[in-house]
Backbone bond lengths (Angstrom), bond angles and torsions (degrees), N, CA, C in turn:
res aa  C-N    CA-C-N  psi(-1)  N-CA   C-N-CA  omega(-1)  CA-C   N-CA-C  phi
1 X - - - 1.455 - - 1.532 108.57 -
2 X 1.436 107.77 141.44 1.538 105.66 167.70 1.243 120.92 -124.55
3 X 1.403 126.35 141.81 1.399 140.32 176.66 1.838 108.06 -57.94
4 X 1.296 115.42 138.77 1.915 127.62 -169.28 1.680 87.35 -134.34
5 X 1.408 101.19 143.06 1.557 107.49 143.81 1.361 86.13 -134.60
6 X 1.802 104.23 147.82 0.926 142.37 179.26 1.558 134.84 -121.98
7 X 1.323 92.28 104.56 1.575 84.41 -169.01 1.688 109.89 -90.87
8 X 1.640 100.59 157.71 1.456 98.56 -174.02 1.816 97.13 -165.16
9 X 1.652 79.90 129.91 1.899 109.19 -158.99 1.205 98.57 -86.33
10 X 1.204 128.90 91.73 1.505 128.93 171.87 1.369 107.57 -121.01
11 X 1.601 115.53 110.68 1.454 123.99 -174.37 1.479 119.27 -59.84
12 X 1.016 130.62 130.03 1.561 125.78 177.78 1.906 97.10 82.53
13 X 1.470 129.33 4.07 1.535 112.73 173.78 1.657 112.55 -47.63
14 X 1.543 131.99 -40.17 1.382 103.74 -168.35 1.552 117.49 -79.50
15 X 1.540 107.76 1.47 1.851 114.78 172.81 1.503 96.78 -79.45
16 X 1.564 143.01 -6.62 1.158 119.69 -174.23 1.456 130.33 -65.57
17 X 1.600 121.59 136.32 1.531 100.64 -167.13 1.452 110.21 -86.68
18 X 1.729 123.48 171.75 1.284 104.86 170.09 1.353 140.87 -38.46
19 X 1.127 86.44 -36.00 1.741 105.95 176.14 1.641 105.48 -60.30
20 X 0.679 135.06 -84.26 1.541 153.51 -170.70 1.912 93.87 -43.26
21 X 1.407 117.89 -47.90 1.287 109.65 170.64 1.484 110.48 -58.13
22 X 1.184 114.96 -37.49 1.565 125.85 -155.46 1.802 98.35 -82.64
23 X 1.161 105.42 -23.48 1.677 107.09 -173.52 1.734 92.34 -91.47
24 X 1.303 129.19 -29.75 1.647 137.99 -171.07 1.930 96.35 -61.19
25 X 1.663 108.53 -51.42 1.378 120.44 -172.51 0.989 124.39 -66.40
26 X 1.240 105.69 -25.44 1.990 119.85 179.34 1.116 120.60 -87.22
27 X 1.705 105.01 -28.17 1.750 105.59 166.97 1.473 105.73 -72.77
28 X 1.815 124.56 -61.81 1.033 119.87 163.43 1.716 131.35 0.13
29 X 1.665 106.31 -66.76 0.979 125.14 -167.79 1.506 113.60 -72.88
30 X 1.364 127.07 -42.75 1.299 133.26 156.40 1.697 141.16 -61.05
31 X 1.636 99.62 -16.92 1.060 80.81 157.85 2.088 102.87 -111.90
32 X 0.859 105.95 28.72 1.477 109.37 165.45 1.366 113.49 -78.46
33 X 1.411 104.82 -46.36 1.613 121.10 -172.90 1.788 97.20 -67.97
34 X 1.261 116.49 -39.09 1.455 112.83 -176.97 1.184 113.32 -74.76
35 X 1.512 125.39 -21.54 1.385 132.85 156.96 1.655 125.09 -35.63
36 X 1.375 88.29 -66.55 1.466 107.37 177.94 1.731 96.15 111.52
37 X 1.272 108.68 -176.66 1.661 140.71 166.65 1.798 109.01 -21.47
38 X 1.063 110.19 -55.54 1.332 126.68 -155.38 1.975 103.07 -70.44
39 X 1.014 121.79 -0.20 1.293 103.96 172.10 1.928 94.91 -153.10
40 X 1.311 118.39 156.26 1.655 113.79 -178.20 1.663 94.63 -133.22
41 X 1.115 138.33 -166.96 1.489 143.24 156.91 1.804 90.57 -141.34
42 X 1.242 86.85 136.94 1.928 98.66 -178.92 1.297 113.26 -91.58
43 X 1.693 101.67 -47.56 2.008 124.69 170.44 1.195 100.37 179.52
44 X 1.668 83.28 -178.23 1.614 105.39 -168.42 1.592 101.76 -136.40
45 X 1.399 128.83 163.49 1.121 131.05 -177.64 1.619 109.81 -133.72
46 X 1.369 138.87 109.08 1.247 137.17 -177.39 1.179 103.58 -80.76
47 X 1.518 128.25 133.64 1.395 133.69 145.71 1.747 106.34 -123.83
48 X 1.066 103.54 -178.19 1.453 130.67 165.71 1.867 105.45 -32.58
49 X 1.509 122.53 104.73 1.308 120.07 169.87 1.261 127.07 84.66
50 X 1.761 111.22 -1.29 1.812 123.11 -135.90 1.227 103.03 -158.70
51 X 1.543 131.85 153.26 1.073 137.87 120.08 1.067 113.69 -127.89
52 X 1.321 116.09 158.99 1.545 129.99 -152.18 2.067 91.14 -138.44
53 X 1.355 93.46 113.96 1.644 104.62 -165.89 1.943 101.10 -103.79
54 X 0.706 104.18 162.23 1.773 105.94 -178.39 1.828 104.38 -133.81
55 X 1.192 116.65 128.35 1.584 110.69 -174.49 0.968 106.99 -149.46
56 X 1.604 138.34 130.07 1.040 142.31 161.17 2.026 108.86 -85.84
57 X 1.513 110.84 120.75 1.317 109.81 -179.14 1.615 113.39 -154.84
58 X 0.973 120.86 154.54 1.827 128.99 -152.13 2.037 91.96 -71.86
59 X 1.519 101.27 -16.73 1.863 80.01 179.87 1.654 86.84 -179.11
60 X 1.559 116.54 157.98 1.462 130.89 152.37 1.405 118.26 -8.86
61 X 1.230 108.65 -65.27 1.852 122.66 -158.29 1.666 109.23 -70.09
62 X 1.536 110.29 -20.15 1.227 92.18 169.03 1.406 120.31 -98.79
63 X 1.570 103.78 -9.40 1.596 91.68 -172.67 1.882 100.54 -85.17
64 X 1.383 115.96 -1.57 1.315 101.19 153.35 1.388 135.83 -78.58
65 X 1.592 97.95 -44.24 1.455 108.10 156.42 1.835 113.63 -22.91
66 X 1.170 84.68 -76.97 1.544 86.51 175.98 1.777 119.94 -50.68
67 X 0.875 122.17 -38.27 1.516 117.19 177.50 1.458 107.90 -61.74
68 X 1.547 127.49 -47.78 1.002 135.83 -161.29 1.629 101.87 -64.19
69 X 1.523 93.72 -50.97 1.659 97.04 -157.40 2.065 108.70 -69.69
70 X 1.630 106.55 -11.63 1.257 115.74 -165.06 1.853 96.79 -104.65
71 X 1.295 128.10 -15.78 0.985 120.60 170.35 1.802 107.25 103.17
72 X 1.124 115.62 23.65 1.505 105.44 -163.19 1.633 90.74 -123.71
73 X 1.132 101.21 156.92 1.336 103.08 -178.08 1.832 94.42 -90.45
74 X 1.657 107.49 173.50 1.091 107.38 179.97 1.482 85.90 -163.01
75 X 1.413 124.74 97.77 1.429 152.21 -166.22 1.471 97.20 -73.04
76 X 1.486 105.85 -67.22 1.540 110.10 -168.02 1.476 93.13 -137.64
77 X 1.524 104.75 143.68 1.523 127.57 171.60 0.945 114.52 -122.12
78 X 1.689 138.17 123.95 1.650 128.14 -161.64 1.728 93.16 -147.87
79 X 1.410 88.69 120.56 1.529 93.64 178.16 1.873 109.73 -81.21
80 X 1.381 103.72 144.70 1.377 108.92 -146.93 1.869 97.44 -97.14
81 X 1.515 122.59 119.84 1.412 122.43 -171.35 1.036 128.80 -72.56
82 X 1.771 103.38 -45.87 1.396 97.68 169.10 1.465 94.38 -172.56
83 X 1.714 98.60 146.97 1.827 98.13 -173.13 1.362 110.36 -108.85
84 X 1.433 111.67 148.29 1.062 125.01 -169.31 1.520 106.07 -121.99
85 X 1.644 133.64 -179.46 1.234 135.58 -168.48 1.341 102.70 163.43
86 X 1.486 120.41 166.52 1.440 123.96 -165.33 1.890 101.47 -73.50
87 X 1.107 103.82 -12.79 1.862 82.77 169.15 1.771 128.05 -94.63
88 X 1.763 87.53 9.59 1.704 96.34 -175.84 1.768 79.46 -75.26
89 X 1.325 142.09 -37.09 1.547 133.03 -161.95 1.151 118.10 -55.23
């Protein structure tokens, strides 16, 4: 499996209300489940214009799959090299 961040340009994302996040997660989540095994989403991070999604999945094609089939755009997909954090120091 490989780690994706995913960026995705949604104008006005940090005005979204819970609700509207909460309706974003449930589609998410369903067609994940229709996916199957092969791809998970860990989180997402809202800022200004953006969300920035984190996914562990067996290759590229499904984590578009998945964008496509859930309705979200997915601008840029960047497979992630290697993670770092204050105990790599």
């Amino acid at each position: 499996m490989h780690r994706y961040l995913i960026e995705r340009q949604i104008p006005g994302a940090e005005k979204m209300s819970p609700a509207d996040l909460k309706a974003a997660a449930q589609k998410s989540n369903a067609v994940l489940h229709a996916l199957g095994p092969d791809v998970q989403w860990i989180h997402s991070f809202v800022a200004k214009d953006m969300i920035v999604c984190e996914y562990v999945a067996k290759d590229e094609g499904i984590v578009r799959e998945h964008a496509q089939k859930s309705g979200f755009p997915a601008n840029k997909i960047m497979e992630v090299q290697t993670i770092i954090d204050p105990t790599t120091a």
